[in-house]
Each structure stands twice: as structure tokens, then as C-alpha cells.
N, CA, C and O atoms as a Tinker XYZ file with bonds, in Angstrom:
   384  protein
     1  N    -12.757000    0.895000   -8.732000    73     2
     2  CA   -11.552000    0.428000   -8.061000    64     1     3
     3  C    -11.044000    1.539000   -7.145000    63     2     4     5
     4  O    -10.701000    2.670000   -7.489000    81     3
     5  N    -11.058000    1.057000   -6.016000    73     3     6
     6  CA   -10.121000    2.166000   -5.289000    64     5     7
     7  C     -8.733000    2.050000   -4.761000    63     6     8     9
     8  O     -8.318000    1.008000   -4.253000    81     7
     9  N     -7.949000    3.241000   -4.901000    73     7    10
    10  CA    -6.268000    3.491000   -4.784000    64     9    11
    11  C     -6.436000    3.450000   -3.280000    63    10    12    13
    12  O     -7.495000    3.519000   -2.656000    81    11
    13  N     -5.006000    3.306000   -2.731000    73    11    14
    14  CA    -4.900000    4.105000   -1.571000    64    13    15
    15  C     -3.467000    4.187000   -1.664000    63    14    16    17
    16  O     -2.674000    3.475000   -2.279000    81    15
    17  N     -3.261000    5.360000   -0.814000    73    15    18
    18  CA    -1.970000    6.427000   -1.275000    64    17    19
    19  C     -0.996000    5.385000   -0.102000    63    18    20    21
    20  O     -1.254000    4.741000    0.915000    81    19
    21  N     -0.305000    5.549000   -0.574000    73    19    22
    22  CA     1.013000    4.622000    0.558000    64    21    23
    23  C      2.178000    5.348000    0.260000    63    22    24    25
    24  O      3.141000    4.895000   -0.358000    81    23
    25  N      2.067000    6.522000    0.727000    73    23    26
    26  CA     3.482000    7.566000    0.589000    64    25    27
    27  C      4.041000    8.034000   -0.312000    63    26    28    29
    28  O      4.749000    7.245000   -0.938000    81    27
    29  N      4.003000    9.384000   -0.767000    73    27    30
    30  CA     5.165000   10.008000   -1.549000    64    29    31
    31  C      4.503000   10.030000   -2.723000    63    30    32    33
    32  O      5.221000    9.875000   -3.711000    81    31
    33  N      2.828000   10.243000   -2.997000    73    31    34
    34  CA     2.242000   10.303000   -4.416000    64    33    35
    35  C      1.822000    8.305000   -4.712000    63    34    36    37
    36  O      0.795000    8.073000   -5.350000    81    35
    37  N      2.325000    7.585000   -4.414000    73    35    38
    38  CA     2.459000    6.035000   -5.034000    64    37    39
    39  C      0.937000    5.403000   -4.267000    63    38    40    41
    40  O      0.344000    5.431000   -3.188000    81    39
    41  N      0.860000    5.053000   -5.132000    73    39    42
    42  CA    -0.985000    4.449000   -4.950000    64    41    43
    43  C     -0.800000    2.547000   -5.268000    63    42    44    45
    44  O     -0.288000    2.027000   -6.260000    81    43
    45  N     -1.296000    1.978000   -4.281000    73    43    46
    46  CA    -1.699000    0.848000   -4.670000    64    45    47
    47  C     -3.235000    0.634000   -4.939000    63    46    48    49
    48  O     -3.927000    1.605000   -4.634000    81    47
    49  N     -3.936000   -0.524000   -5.484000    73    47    50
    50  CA    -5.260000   -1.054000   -5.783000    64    49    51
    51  C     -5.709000   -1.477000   -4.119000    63    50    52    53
    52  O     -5.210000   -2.532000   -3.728000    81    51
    53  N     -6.274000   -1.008000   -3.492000    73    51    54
    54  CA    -7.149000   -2.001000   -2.353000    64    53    55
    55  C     -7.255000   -2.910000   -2.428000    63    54    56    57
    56  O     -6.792000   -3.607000   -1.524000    81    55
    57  N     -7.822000   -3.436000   -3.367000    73    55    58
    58  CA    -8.586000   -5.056000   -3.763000    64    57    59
    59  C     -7.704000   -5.889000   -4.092000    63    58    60    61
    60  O     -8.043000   -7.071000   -4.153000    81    59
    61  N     -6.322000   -5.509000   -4.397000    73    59    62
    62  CA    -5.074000   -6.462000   -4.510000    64    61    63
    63  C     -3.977000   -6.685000   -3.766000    63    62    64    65
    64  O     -2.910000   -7.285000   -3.895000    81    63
    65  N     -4.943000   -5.553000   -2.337000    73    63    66
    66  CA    -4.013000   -5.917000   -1.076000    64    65    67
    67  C     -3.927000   -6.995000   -0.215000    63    66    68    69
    68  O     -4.214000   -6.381000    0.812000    81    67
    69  N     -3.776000   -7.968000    0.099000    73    67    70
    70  CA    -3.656000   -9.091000    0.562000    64    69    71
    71  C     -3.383000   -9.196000    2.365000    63    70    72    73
    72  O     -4.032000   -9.692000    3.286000    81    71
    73  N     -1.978000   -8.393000    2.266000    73    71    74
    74  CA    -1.232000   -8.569000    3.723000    64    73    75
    75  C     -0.758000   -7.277000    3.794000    63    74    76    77
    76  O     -0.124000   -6.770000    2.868000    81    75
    77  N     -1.039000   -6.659000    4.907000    73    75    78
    78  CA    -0.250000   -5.768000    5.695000    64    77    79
    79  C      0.555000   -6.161000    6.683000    63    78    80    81
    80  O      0.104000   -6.772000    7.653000    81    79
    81  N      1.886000   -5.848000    6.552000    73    79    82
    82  CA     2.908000   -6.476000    8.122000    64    81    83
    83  C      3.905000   -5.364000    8.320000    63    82    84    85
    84  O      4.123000   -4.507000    7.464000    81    83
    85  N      4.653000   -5.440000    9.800000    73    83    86
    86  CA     5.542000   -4.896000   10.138000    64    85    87
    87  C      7.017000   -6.065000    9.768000    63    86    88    89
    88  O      7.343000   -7.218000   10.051000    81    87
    89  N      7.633000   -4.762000    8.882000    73    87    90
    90  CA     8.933000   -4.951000    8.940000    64    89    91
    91  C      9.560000   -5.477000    9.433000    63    90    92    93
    92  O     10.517000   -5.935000    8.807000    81    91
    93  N      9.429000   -5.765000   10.917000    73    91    94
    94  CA    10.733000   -6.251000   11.706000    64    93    95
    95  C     10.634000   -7.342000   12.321000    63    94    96    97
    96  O     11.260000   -7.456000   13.375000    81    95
    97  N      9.809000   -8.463000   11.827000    73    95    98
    98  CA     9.750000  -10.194000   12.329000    64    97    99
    99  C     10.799000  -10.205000   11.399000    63    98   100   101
   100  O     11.337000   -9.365000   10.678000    81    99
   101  N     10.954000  -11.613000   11.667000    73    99   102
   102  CA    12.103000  -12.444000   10.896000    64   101   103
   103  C     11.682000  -12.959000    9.804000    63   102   104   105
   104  O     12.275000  -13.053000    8.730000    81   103
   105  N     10.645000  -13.296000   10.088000    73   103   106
   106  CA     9.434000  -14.154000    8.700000    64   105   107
   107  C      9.713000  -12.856000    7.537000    63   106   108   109
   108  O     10.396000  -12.943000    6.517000    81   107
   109  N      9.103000  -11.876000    7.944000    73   107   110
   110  CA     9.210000  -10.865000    6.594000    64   109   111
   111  C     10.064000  -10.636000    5.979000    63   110   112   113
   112  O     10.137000  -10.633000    4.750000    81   111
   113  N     11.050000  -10.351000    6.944000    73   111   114
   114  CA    12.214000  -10.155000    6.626000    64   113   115
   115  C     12.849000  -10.666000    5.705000    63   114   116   117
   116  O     13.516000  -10.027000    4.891000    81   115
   117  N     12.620000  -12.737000    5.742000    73   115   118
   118  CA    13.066000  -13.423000    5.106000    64   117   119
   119  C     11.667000  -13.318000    3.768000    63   118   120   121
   120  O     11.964000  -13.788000    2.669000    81   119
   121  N     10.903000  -12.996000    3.860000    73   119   122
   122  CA     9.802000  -12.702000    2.500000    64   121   123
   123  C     10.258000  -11.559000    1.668000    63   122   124   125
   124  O      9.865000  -11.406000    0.511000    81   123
   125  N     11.075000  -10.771000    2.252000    73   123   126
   126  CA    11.161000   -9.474000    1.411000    64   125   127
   127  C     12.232000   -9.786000    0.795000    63   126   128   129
   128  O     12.293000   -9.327000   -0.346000    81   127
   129  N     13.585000  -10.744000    1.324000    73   127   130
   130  CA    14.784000  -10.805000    0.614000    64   129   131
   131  C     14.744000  -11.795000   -0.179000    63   130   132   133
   132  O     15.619000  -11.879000   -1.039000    81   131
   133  N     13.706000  -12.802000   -0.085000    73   131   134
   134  CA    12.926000  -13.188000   -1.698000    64   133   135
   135  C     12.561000  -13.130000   -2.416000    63   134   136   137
   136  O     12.863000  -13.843000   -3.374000    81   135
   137  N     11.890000  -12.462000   -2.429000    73   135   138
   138  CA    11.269000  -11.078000   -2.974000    64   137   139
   139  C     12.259000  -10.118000   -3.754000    63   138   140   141
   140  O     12.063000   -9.686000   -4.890000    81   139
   141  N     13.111000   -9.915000   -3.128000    73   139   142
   142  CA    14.454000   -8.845000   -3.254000    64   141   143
   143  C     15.083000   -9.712000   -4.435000    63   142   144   145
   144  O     15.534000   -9.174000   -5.446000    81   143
   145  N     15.081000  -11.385000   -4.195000    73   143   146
   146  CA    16.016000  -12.115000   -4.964000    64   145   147
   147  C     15.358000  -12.329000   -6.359000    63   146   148   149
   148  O     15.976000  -12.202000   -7.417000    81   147
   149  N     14.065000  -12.661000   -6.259000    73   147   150
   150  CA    13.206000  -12.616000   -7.524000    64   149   151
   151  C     12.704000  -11.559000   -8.505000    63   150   152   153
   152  O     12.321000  -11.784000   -9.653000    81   151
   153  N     12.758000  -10.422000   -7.920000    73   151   154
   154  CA    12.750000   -9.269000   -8.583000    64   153   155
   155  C     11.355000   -8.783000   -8.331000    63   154   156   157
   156  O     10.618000   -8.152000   -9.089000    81   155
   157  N     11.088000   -9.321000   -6.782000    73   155   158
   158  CA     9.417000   -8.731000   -6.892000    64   157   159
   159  C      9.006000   -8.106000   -6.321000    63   158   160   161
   160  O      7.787000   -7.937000   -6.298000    81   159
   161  N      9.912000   -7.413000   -5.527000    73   159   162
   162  CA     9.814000   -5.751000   -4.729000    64   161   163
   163  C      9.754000   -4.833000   -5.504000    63   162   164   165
   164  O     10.245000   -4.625000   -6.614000    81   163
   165  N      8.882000   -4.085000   -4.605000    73   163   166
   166  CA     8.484000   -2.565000   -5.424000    64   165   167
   167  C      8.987000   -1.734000   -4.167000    63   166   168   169
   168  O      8.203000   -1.988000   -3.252000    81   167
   169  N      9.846000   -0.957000   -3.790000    73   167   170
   170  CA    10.486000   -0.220000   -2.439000    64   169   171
   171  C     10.187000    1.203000   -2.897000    63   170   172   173
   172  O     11.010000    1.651000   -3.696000    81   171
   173  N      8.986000    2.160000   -2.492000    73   171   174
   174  CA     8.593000    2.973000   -2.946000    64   173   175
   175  C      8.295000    3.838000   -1.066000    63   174   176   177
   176  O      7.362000    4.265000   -0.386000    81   175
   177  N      9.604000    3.688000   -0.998000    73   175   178
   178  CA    10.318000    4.425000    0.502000    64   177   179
   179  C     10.677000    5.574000    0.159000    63   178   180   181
   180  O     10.463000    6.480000    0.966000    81   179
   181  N     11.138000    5.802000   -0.754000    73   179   182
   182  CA    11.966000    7.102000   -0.931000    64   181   183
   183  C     13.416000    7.517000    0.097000    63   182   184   185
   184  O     13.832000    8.566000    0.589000    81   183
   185  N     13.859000    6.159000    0.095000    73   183   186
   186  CA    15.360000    6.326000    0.913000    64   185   187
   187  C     15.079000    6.158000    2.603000    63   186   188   189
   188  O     15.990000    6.018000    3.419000    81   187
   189  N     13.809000    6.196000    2.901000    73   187   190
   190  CA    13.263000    6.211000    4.500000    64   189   191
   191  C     13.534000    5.019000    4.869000    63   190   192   193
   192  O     14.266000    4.264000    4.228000    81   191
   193  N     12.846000    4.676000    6.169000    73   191   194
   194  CA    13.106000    3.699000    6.684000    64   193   195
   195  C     11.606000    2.992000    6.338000    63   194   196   197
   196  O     10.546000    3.566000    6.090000    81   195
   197  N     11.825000    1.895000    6.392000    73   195   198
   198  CA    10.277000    0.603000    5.660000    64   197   199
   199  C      9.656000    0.299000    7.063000    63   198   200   201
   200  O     10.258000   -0.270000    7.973000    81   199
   201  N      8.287000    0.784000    7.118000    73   199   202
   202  CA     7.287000    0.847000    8.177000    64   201   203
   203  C      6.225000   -0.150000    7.815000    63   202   204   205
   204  O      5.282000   -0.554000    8.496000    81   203
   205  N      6.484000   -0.370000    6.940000    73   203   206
   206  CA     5.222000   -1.421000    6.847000    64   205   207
   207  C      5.568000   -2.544000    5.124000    63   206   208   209
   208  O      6.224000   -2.223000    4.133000    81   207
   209  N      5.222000   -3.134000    5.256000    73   207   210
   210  CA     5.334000   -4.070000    3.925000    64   209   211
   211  C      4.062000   -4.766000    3.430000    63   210   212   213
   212  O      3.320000   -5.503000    4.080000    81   211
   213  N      3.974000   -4.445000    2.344000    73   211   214
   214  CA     1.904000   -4.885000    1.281000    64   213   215
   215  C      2.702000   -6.111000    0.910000    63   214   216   217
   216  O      3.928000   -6.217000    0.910000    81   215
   217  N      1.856000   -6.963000    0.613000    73   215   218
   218  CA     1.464000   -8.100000   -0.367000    64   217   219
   219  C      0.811000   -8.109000   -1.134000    63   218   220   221
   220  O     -0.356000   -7.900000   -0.803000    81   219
   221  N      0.996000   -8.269000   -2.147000    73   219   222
   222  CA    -0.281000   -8.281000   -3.195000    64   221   223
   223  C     -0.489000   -9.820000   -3.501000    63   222   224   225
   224  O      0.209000  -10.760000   -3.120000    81   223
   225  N     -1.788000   -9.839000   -4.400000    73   223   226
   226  CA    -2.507000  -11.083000   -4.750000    64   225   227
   227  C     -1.531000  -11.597000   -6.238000    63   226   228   229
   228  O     -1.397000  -12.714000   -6.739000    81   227
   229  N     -1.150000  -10.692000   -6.506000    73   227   230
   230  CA     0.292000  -10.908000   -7.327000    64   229   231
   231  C      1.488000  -11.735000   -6.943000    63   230   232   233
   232  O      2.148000  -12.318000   -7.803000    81   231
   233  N      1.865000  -11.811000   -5.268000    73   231   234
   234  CA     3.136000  -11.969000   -4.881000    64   233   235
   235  C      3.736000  -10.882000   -5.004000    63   234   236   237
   236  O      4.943000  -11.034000   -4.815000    81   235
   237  N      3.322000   -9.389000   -5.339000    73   235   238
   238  CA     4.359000   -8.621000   -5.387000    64   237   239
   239  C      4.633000   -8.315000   -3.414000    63   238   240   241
   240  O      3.871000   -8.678000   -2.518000    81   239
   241  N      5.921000   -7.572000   -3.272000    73   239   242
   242  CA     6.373000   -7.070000   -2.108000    64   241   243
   243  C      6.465000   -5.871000   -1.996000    63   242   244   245
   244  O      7.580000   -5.483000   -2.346000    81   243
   245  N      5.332000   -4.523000   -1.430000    73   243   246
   246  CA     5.555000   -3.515000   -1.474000    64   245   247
   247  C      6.117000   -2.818000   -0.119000    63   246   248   249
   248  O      5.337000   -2.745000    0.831000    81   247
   249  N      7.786000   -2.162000    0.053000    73   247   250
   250  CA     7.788000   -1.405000    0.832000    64   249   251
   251  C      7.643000   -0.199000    1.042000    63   250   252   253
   252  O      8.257000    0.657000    0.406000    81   251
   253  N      6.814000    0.050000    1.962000    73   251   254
   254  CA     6.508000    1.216000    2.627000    64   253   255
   255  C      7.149000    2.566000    3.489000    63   254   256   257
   256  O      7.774000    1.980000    4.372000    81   255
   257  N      7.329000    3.886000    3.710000    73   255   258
   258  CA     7.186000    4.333000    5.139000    64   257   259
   259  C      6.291000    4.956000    5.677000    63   258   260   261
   260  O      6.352000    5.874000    6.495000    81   259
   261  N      5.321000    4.387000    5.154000    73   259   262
   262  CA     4.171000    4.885000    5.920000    64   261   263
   263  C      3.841000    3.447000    6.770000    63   262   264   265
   264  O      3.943000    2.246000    6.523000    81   263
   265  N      3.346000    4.352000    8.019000    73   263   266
   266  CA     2.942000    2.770000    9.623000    64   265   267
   267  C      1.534000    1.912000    8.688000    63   266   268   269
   268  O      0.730000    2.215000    7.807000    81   267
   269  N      1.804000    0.952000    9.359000    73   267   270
   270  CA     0.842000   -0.188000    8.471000    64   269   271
   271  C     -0.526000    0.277000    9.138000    63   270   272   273
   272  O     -1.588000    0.384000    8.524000    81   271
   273  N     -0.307000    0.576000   10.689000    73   271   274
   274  CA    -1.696000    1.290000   10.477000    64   273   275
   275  C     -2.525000    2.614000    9.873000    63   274   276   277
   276  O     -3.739000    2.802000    9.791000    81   275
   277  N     -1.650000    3.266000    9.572000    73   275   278
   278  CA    -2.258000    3.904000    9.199000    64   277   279
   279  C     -2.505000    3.388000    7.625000    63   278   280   281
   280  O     -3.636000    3.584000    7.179000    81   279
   281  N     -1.493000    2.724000    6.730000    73   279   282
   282  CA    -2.085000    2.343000    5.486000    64   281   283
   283  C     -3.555000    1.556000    5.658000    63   282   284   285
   284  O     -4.505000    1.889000    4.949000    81   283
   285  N     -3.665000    0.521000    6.621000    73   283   286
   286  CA    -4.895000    0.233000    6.975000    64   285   287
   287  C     -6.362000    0.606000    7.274000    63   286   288   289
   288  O     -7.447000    0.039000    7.141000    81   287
   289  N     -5.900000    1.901000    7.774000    73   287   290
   290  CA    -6.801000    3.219000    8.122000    64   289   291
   291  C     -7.220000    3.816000    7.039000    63   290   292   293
   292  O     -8.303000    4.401000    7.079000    81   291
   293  N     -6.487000    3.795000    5.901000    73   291   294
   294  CA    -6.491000    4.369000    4.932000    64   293   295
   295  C     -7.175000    3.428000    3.749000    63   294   296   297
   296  O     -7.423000    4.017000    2.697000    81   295
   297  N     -7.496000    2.042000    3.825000    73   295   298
   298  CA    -7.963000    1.069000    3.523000    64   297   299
   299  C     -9.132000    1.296000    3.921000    63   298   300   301
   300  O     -9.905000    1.833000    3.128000    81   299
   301  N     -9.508000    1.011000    5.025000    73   299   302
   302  CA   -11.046000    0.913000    5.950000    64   301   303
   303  C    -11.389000    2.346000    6.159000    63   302   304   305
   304  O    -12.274000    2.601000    6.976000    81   303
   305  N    -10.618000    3.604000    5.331000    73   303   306
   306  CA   -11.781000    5.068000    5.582000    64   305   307
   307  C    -12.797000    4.926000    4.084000    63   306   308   309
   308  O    -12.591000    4.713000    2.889000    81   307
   309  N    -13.895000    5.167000    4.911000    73   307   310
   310  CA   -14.844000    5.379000    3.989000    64   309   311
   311  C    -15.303000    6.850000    3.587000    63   310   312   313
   312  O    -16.379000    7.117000    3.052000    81   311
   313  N    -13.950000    8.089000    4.058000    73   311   314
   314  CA   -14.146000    9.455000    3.926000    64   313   315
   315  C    -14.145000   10.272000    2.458000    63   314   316   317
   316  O    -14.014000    9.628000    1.417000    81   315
   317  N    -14.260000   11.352000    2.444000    73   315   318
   318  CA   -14.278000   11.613000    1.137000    64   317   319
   319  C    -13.064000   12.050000    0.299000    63   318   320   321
   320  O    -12.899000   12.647000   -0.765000    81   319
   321  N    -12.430000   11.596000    1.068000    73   319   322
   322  CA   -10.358000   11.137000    0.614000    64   321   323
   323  C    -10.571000   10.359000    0.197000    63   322   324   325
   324  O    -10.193000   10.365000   -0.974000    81   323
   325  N    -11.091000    9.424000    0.513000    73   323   326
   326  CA   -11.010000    7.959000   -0.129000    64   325   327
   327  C    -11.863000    8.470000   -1.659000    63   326   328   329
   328  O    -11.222000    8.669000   -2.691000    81   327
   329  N    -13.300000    8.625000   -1.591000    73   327   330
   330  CA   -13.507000    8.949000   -2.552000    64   329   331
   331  C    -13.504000    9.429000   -3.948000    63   330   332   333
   332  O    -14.291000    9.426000   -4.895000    81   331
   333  N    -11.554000   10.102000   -3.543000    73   331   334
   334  CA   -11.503000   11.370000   -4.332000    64   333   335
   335  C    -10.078000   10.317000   -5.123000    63   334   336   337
   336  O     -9.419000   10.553000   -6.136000    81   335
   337  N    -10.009000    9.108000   -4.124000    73   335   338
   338  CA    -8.813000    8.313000   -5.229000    64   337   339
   339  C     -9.490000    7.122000   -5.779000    63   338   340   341
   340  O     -8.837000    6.230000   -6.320000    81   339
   341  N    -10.732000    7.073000   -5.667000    73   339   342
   342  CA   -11.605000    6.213000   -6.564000    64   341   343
   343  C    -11.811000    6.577000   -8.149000    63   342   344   345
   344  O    -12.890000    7.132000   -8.359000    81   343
   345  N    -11.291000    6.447000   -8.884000    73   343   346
   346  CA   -11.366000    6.613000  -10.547000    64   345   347
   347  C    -12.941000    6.349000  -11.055000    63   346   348   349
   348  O    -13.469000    6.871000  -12.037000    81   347
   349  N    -13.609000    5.304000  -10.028000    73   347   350
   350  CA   -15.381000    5.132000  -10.852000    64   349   351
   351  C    -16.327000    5.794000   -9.797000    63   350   352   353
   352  O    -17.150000    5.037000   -9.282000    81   351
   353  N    -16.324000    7.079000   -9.411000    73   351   354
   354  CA   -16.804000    7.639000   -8.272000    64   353   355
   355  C    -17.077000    9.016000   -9.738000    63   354   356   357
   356  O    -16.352000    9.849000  -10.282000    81   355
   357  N    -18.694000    8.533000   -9.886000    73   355   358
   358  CA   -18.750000    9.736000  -11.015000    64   357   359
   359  C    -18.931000   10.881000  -10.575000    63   358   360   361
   360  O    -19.211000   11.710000  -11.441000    81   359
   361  N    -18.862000   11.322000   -9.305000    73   359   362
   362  CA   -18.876000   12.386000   -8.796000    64   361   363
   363  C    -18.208000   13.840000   -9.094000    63   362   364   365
   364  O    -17.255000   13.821000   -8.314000    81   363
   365  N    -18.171000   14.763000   -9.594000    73   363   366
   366  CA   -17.567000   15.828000  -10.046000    64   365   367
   367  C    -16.563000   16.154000   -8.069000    63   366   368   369
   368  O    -16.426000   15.444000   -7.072000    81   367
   369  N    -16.264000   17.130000   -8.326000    73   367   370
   370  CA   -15.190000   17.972000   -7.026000    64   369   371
   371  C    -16.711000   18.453000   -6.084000    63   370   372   373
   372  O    -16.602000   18.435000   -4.857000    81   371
   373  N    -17.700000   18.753000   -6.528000    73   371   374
   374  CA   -18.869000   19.515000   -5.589000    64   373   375
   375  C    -19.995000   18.329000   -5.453000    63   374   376   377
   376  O    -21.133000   18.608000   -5.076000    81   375
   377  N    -19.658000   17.162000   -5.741000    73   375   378
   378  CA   -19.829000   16.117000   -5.308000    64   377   379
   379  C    -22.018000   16.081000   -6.653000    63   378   380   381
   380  O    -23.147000   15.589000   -6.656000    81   379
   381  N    -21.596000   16.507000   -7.005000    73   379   382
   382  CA   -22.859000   17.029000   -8.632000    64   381   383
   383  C    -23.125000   15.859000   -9.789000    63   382   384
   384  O    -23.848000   16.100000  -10.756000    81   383
């Protein structure tokens, strides 16, 4: 399974990412304060401003401040960052 970091230490699953969007349509807007009303935001901003908003295959609502592209970027790198937040990557640190 692989993480990817979405600001401030907080890791989501890849594979239970669904939707990446910007914050500032109206549609989201009105998804997040449903979200907000149901109790199914996770706002893991750290007081910033929300750059991007996840979906999960859950329905959960994750906000962001990190730019959706780059969480995306961070999705589709196949570098050895990525590697290193993969938990079944039996690889030691010298890659052994």
C-alpha cells in the first residue's frame, strides 16, 4: 500500500483516493459543508488556507494545503520518496 504525504506529517492511502479538486467551485464547496454537516471531514490544514480537497472511496472529505497538483504529483511519482512511504517495499534504507 502506498501513503502519500498531504502536508504537515498526515498521510493518506493512494488507492482510496478517488477525487482531487480545487477548493473554490461552488460544487465543493457545497460537498465539503456536507461533509462538515455529517461529520466526514478530516481538515488536516493546520489553520492554513485549503488548496486542495481528497475524496475518498469512503466518502470521507479531506482538506488540504497542499496544491492538488502537487498532491497529484505526489500520487503519479514513481521516485524513491514514494518508495520510502510504501510500508511493503522490503527494501532496507541502501535499498539491500
Amino acid at each position: 500500500m502506498k501513503f502519500i504525504n498531504i502536508g504537515f506529517g498526515n498521510m493518506v492511502a493512494a488507492n482510496r483516493v478517488v477525487t482531487l479538486a480545487n477548493p473554490e467551485s461552488a460544487p465543493i464547496k457545497r460537498l465539503v459543508q456536507d461533509a462538515r454537516d455529517s461529520g466526514r471531514v478530516i481538515d488536516v490544514t493546520c489553520g492554513r488556507r485549503t488548496r486542495a480537497v481528497i475524496i475518498t472511496d469512503s466518502e470521507h472529505v479531506i482538506l488540504s494545503a497542499i496544491q492538488t497538483e502537487t498532491i497529484s504529483n505526489r500520487i503519479n511519482d514513481k521516485s524513491d520518496h514514494a518508495d520510502a512511504c510504501d510500508p511493503d517495499n522490503d527494501q532496507d534504507e541502501h535499498g539491500e
